[in-house]
C-alpha positions in Angstrom: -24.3 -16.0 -13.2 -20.7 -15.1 -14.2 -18.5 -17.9 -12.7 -15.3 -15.6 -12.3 -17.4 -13.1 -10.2 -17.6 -15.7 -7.3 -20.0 -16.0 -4.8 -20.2 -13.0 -1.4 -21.1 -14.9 1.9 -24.2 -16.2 3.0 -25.7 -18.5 5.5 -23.1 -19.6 8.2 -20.1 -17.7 7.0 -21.7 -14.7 6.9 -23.1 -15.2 10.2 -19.1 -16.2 11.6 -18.3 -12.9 9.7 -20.8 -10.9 11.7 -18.8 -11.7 14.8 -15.9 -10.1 13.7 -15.2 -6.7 15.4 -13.9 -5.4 11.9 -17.5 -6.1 10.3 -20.0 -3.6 11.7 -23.0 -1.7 9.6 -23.4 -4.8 7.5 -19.9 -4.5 5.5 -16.3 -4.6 6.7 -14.0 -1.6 7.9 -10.8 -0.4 7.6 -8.5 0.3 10.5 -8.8 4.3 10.4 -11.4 6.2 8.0 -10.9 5.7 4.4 -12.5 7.2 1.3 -11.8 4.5 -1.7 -12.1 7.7 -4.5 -11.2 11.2 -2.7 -14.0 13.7 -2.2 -12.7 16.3 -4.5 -12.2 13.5 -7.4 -15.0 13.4 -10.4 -15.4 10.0 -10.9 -16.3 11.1 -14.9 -13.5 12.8 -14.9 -12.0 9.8 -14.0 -13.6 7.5 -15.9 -12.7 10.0 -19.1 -8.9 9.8 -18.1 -9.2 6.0 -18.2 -10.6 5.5 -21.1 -7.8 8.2 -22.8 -4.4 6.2 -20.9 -1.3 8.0 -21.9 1.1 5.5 -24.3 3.3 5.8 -21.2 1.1 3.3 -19.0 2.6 0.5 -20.8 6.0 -0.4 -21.8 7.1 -0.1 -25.1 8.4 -3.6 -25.7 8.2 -7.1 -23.8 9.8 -6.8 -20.3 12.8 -9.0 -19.7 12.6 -12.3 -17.6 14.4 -15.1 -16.3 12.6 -18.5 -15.7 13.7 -20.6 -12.7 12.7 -23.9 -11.7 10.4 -23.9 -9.2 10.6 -27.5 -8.1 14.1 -27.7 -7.0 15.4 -25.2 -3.9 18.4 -23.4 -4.8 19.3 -21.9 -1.0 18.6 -23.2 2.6 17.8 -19.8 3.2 13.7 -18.4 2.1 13.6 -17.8 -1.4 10.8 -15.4 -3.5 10.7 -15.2 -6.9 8.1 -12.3 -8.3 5.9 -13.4 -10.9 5.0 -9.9 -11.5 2.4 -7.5 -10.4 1.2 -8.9 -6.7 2.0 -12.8 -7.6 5.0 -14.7 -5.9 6.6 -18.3 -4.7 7.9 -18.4 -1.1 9.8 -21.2 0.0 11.1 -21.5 3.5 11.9 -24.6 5.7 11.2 -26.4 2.5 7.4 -25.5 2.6 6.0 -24.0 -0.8 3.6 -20.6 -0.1 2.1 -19.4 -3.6 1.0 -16.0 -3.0 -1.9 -14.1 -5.0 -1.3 -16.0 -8.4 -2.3 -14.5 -11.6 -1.6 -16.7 -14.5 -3.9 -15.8 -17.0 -3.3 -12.9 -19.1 -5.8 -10.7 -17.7 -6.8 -9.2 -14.5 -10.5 -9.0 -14.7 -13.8 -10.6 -15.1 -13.5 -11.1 -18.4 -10.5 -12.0 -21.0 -10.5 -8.8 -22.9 -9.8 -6.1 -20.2 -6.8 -5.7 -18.2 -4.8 -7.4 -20.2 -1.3 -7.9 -19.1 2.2 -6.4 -20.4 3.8 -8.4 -23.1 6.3 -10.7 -21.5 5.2 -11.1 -18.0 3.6 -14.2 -19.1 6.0 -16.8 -19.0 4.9 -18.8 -15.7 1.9 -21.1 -16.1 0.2 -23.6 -13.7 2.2 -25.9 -15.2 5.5 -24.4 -13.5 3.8 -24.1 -9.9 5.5 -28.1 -7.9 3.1 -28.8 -5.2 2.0 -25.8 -3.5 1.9 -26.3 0.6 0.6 -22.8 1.2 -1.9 -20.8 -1.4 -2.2 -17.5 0.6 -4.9 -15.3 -0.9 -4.7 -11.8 0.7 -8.1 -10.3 -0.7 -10.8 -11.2 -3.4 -9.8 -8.0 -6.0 -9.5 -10.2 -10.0 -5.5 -9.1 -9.7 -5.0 -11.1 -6.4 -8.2 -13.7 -6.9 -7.6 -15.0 -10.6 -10.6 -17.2 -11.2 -9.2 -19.2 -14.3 -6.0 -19.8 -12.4 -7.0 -20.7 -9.1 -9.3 -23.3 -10.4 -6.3 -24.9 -12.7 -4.0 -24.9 -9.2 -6.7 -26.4 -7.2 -5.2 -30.2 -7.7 -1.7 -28.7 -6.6 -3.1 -27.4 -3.5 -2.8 -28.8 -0.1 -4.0 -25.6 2.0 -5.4 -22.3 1.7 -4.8 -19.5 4.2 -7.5 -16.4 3.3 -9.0 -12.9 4.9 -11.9 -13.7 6.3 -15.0 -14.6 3.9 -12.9 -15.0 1.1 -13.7 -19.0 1.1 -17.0 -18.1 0.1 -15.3 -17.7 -3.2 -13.2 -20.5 -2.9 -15.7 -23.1 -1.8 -18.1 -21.8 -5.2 -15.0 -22.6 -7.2 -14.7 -26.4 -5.9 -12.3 -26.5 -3.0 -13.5 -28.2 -0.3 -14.2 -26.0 2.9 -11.7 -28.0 5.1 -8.7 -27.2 3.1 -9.3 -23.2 3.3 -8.2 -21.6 6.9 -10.0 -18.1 6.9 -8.3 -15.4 9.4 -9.4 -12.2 10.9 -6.9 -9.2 11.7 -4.2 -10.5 14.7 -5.5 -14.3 14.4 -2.9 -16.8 12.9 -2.0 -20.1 12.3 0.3 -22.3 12.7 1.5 -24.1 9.6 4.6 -26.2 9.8 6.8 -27.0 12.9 7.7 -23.3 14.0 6.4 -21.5 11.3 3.5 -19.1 11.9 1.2 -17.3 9.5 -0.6 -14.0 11.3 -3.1 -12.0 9.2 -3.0 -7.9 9.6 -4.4 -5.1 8.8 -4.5 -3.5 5.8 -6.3 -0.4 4.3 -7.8 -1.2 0.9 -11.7 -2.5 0.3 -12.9 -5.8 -1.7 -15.4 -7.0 -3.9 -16.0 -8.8 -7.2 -18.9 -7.1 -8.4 -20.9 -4.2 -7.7 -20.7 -5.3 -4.0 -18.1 -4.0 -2.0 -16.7 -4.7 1.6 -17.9 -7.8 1.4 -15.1 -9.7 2.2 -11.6 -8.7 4.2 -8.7 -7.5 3.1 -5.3 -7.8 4.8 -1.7 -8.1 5.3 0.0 -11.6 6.8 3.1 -11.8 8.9 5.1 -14.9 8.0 7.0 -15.9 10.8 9.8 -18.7 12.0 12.2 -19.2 14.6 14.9 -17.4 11.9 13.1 -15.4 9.9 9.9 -13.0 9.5 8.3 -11.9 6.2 5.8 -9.0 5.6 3.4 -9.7 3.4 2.2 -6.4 2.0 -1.2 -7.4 -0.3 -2.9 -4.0 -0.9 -2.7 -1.1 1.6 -2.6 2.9 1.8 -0.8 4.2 4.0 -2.1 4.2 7.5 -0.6 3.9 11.3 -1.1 0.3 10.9 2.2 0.0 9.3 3.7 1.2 12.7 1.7 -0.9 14.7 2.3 -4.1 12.7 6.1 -3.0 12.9 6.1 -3.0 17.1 4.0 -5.6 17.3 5.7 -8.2 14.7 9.1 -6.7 13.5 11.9 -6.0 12.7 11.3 -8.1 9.4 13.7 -9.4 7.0 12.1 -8.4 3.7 8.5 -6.2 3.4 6.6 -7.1 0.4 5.1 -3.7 0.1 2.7 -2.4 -3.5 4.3 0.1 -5.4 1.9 0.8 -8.5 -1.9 1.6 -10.0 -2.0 4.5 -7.2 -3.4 7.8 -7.9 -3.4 10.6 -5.5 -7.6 9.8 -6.0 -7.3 7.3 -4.5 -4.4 7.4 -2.5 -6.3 5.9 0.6 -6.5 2.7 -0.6 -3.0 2.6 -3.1 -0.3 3.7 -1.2 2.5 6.0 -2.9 6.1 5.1 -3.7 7.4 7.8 -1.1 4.5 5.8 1.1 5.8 2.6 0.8 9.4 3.6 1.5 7.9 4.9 5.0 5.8 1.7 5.5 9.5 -0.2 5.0 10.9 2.1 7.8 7.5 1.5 10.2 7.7 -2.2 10.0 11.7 -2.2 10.5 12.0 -4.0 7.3 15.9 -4.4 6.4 14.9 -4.7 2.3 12.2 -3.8 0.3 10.9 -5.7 -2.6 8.2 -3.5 -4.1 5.2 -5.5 -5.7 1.9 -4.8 -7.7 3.5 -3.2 -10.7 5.1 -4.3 -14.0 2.1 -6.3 -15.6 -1.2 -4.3 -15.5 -1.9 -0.6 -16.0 -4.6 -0.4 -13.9 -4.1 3.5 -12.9 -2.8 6.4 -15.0 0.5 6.7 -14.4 3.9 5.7 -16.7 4.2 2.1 -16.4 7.8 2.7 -14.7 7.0 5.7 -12.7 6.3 3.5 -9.5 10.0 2.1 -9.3 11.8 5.4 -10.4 9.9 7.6 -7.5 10.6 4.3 -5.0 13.8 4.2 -5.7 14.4 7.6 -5.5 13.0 8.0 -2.4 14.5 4.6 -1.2 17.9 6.8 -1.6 16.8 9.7 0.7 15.8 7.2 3.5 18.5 4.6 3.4 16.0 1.9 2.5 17.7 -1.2 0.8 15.6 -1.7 -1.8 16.1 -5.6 -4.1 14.4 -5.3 -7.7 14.7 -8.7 -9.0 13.4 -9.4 -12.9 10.2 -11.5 -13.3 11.1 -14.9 -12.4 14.4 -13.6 -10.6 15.0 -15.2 -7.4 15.7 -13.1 -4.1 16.9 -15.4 -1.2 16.9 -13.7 2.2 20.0 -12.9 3.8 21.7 -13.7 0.4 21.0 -12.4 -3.2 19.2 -9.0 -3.8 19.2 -8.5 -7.0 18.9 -4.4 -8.0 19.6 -3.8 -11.6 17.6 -1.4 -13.2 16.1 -3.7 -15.9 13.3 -1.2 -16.6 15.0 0.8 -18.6 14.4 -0.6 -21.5 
């Protein structure tokens, strides 16, 4: 068997996972129906359209970058730097949160597909200090690297995960006692004040030919000072609005912007989408995510930011765009130049 492909639950976790009231007919569900490929879609169609990608899905030369030291804390106040598509560093209160790394140079099971955009590369392992927090939001090969969680597994103190996700985890060699798995509305407490409460989402998961194996979902990262929304992969849905009375307002939403289709527009929220999501969570900025390294949809690599943005400006949504490796500190820097234009 294919290492990278993992290993679905069995045995005890997938007896805990039977208790959930989010796992019924033998597979998990989303929040509010959901088709993952809409029923007037050909999936050869489809298929045909992937196979013939427009030039436009990637960028024409290596995207720009900046590389900051991770190990040293430039602001009292939380700092993210984007790593590009759905991968970022938090640090707040001095604790270290590494968020759906993807180091290698593919998203995939194997090396030679969904390779990434020339320049988004230039964070390794290597750059990662010690990482407090390695929050895995769901089991898809652009959140779940294989090759690069197993390199960061020494670096590692804790992992936080949707719920049967450490079945993957636990085949890969980390032990079961490090990994914290969380259903929708349960958290954790993980330093002094802070608080880490998973949400729901509406996406699907799976490594193979498996799906809804494993859960998918959103986590609320929450302090005395400050709360973060962290987006992982959602279409649109009421849950935005319930998250948002529930847990907000929120200083920053870390929403996906990218590799959506109207197909599939379920499952991959739209720009115009996520600018609403921002407004239903009573968000103060947006930092849109999951775009900028992998063409794993049809459209222009850039289209995602320019219809964001644009709508961003009909909705007075404070939207930060920081370059690969370009820090955003809460309450502080935003950085929004328009480095896509290339």
């Amino acid at each position: 068997m294919l290492a990278s492909l993992g290993k679905d639950p069995s045995g005890k976790e997938l007896e805990k996972i039977k208790g959930s009231p989010n796992y019924r007919d033998n597979q998990f569900q989303n929040p509010e129906p959901t088709t993952t490929l809409a029923e007037d879609a050909s999936m050869v169609k489809t298929l045909w359209r992937f196979i013939n990608k427009p030039k436009s899905s990637k960028p024409p030369k290596p995207l720009p970058s900046v590389k900051t030291d991770l190990t040293k804390s430039i602001s009292d106040k939380p700092e993210i730097v984007w790593f590009g598509h759905s991968s970022y560093f938090i640090r707040i209160n001095n604790i270290t949160i590494l968020v759906d790394p993807v180091f290698s140079n593919y998203a995939a099971p194997f090396s030679f597909m969904n390779k990434s955009f020339a320049g988004t590369n230039i964070y390794t392992v290597n750059d990662m200090p010690a990482i407090d927090v390695l929050l895995i939001t769901h089991d898809h090969y652009d959140h779940l690297d294989y090759e690069t969680i197993t390199k960061l597994r020494p670096k590692v103190k804790q992992v936080y995960t949707s719920l049967g996700v450490a079945s993957h985890l636990a085949y890969w060699g980390y032990d079961e006692q490090d990994i914290t798995e969380l259903d929708w509305w349960q958290s954790a407490t993980l330093a002094g004040d802070m608080q880490l409460i998973a949400a729901p989402a509406r996406h699907f998961s799976g490594r193979s030919f498996r799906r809804f194996t494993t859960l998918w979902s959103s986590f609320i990262l929450k302090t005395n000072d400050y709360n973060l929304y962290i987006g992982g992969d959602s279409g649109y849905g009421n849950h935005f609005k319930e998250i948002g009375d529930k847990f907000g307002p929120f200083d920053i939403a870390i929403l996906e912007n990218g590799q959506y289709n109207k197909a599939w527009s379920q499952i991959h929220e739209m720009p115009e989408d996520a600018v609403q999501a921002c407004i239903d969570l009573k968000a103060k900025v947006l930092l849109p995510v999951h775009w900028a390294k992998f063409d794993i949809s049809l459209h222009p690599w850039d289209e995602p930011i320019k219809r964001l943005i644009e709508a961003a400006k009909g909705k007075g949504v404070q939207v930060t765009t920081p370059l690969i490796g370009e820090p955003v500190i809460i309450d502080g820097v935003y950085p929004c130049s328009e480095w896509w234009k290339l």
